[in-house]
C-alpha positions in Angstrom: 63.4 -52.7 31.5 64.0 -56.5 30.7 62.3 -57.4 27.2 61.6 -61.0 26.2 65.1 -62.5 25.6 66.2 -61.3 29.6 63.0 -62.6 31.1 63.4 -65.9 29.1 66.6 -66.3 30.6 64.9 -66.0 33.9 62.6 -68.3 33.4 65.0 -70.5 32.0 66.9 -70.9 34.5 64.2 -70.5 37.0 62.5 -73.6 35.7 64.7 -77.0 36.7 64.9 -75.2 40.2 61.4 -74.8 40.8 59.5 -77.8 39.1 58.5 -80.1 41.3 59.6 -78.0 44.4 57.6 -77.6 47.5 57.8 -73.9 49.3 59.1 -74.3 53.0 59.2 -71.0 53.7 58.4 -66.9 52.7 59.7 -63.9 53.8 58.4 -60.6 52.8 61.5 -57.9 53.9 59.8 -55.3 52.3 55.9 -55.3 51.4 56.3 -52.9 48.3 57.4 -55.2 45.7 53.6 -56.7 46.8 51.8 -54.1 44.9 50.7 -56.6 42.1 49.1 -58.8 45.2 45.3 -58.0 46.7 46.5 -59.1 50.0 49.4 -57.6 52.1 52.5 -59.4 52.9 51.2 -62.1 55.5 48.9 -63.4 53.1 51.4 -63.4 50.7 53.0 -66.0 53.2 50.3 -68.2 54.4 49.1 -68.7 51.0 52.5 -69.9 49.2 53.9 -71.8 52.2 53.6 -75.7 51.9 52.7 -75.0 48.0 53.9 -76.6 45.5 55.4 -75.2 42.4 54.5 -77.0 39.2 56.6 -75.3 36.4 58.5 -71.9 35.3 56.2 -70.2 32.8 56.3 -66.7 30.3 54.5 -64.5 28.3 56.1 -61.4 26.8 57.6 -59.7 30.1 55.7 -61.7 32.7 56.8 -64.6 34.6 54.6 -67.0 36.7 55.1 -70.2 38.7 51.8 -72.3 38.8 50.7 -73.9 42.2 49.9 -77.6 41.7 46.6 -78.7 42.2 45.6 -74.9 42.4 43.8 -72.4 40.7 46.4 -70.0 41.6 50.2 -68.9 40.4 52.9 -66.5 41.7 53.0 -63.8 39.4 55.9 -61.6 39.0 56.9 -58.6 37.0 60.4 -57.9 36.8 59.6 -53.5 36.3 63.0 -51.7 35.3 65.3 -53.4 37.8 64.2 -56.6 39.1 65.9 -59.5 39.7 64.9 -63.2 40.2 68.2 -65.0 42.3 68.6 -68.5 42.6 71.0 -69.2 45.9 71.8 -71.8 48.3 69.5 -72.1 51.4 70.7 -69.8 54.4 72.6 -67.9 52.5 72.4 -63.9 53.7 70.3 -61.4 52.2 71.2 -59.8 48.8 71.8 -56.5 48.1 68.1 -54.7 47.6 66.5 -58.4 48.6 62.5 -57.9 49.3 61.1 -61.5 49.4 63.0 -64.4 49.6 61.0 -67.9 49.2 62.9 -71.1 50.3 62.2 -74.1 48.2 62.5 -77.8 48.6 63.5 -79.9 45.2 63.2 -83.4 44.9 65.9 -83.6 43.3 68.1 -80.3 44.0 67.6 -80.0 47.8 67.3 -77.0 49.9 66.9 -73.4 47.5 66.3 -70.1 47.9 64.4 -68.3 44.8 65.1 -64.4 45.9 63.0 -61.3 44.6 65.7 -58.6 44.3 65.0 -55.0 43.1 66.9 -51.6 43.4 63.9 -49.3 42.1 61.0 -51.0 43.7 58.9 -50.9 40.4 58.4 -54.9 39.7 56.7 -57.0 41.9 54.9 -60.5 42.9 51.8 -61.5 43.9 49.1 -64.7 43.9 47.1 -64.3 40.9 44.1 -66.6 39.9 44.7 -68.6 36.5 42.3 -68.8 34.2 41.8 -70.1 30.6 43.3 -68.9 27.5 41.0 -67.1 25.1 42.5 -69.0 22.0 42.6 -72.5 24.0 46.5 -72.2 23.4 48.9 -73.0 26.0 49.4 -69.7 28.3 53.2 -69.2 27.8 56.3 -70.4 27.5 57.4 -73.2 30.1 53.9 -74.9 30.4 51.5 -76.9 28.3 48.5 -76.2 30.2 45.8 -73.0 28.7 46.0 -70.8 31.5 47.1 -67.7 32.6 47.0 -65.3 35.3 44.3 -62.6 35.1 46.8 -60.0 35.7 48.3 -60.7 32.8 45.4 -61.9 30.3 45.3 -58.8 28.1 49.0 -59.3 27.4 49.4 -60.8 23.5 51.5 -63.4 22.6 54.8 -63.0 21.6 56.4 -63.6 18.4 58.3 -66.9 19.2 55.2 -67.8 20.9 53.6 -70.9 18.3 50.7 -69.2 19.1 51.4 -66.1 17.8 49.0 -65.0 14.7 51.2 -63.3 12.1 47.7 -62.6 10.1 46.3 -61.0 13.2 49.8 -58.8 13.7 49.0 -57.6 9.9 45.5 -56.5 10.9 46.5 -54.6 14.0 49.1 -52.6 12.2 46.7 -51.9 9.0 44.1 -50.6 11.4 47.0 -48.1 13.6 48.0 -44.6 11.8 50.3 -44.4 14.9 54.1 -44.6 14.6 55.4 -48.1 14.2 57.5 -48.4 16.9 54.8 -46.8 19.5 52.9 -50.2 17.8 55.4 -52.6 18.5 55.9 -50.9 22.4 52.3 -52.3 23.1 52.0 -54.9 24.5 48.5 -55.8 23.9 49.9 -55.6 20.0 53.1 -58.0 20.6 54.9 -58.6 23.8 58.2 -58.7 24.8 59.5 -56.2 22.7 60.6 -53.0 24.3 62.8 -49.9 23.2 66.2 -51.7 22.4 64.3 -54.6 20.2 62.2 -52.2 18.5 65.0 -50.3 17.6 67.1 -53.2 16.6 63.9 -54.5 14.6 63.5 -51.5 12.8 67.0 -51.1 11.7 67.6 -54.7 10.5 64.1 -54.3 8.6 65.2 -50.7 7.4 62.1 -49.4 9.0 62.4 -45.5 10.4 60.5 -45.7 13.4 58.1 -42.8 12.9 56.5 -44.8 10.1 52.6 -45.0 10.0 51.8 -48.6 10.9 49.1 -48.6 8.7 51.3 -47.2 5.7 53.3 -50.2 5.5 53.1 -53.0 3.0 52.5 -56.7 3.8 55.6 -57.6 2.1 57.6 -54.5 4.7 55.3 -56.0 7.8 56.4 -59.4 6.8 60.2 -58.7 6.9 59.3 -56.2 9.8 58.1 -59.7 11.6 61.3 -61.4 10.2 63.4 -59.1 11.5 62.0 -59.0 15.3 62.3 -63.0 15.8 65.8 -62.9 14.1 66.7 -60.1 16.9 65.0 -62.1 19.5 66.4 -65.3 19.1 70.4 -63.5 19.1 69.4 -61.9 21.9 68.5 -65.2 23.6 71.4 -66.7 22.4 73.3 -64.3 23.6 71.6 -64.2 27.0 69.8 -60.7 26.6 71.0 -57.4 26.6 73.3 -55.8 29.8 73.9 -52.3 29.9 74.6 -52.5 34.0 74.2 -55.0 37.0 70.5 -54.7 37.0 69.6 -57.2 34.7 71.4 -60.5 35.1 70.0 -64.3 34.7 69.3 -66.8 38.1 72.9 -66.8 38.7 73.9 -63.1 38.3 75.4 -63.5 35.1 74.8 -61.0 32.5 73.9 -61.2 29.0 76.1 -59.5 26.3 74.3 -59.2 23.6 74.8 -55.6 23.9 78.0 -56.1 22.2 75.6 -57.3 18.8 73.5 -54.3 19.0 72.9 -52.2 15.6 71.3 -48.9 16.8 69.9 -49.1 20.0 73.0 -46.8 22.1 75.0 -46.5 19.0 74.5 -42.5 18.6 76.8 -40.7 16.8 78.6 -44.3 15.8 78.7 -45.6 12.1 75.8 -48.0 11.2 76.9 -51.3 10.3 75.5 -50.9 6.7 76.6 -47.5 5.3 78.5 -45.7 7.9 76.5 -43.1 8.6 76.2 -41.9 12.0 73.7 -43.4 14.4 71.1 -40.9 15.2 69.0 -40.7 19.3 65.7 -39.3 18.5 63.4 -38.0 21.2 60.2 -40.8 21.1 57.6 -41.0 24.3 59.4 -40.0 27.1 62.5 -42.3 25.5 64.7 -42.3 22.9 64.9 -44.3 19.4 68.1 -44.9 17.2 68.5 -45.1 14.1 70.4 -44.7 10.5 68.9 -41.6 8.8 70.7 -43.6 5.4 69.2 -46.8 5.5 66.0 -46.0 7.6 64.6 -43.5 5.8 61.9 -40.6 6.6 58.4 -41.8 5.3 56.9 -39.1 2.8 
């Protein structure tokens, strides 16, 4: 599934394209990737045509596009496989296209923003915004204090100015839950998903299994470190590819996998001792990590 760094890259690019643009035209090819929207696909249309889009915005793993002058947004959710596609107008439909939405820029002319998914799991929809509990802008992209109610219960991520580092502390002092189960929730921190976490953990010489409340401030501190030095690599490197499923506007993909630490490094050396990476069975998934430098916790 995309983390943070991939769906930043999204929005990203995303953002120039869509500011300022007026929707011309929707097409829903296939009403499933709807499943996030109360109405079916013709209201998706009639609502979104002749809209305006106001910016490209983030939190954690969501993306939304505010409608100006509107109490509304498009919402989307990008699920294990989907993809947001900027391409010239009339240009014919992608591989595993669902909704395509032609834009109007100002200055970039005729554009076609293209929901494309292979597994069906993400999705858009028209959500209502509403205010932030904290008063702080929603997410990344946009200075205004709103959000979508779909995504409310989402917390902020850790490049998020936002974010509470004192609050972080208290959710992990109150969880006797493994560590990395804490980090995987997003209502904790978003953004960060199984390669991060296990990236995270490594560089902080964490073992994942670790009772979040039986960690020191000064271990949750570099813990916190650790994840935003990952994150921002990641973005640098334009996220993590393992296959054609995740790629930015363009269908370009990232390579930060060629960084990575732990995360789909069994059986390699780790970086800092050379002993083997070891895959782990955790919730339905799989964690990696350096049974030297991350060690069991008594």
């Amino acid at each position: 599934m995309p983390e943070l760094p991939e769906v930043e890259m999204v929005r990203h690019g995303l953002a120039p394209a869509v500011t300022g643009a007026r929707v011309v035209a929707v097409t829903v090819r296939d009403a499933r990737a709807l499943t996030r929207h109360t109405g079916g696909a013709d209201d998706f249309e009639r609502r979104l045509t002749d809209a305006t889009l106001r910016a490209a915005v983030r939190r954690g793993k969501f993306l939304w596009m505010p409608l100006d002058g509107r109490h509304d947004a498009v919402l989307g959710h990008l699920g294990m496989s989907g993809q947001l596609l900027l391409r010239p107008a009339g240009t014919a439909p992608e591989r595993f296209e669902r909704i395509r939405i032609d834009i109007e820029h100002p200055l970039h002319g005729e554009l076609a923003v293209v929901f494309a998914d292979q597994r069906t799991f993400g999705s858009l929809a028209i959500d209502e915004l509403r205010p932030t509990a904290d008063g702080a802008p929603g997410g990344a992209g946009d200075d205004a204090p709103l959000i979508p109610v779909q995504a409310a219960h989402i917390a902020r991520d850790p490049l998020d100015p936002a974010f509470s580092d004192t609050a972080f502390r208290l959710a992990l002092r109150r969880r006797a839950s493994a560590v990395k189960r804490v980090l995987l929730d997003q209502t904790v921190i978003s953004g960060v998903g199984n390669i991060y976490a296990d990236e995270s953990l490594w560089a902080a010489r964490i073992h994942p299994e670790t009772p979040a409340q039986a960690l020191a401030t000064r271990a949750v501190t570099r813990l916190l470190g650790e994840i935003r030095g990952v994150l921002v690599k990641a973005l640098a490197e334009g996220g993590t590819s393992f296959d054609a499923q995740y790629v930015n506007v363009n269908g370009q993909a990232g390579y930060f996998a060629h960084s990575l630490n732990a995360y789909g490094r069994t059986g390699l050396p780790c970086a800092r001792c050379g002993r083997p990476i070891l895959r782990l069975s955790f919730m339905n998934r799989s964690s990696h990590l350096c049974p030297r430098c991350q060690r069991v916790p008594r």
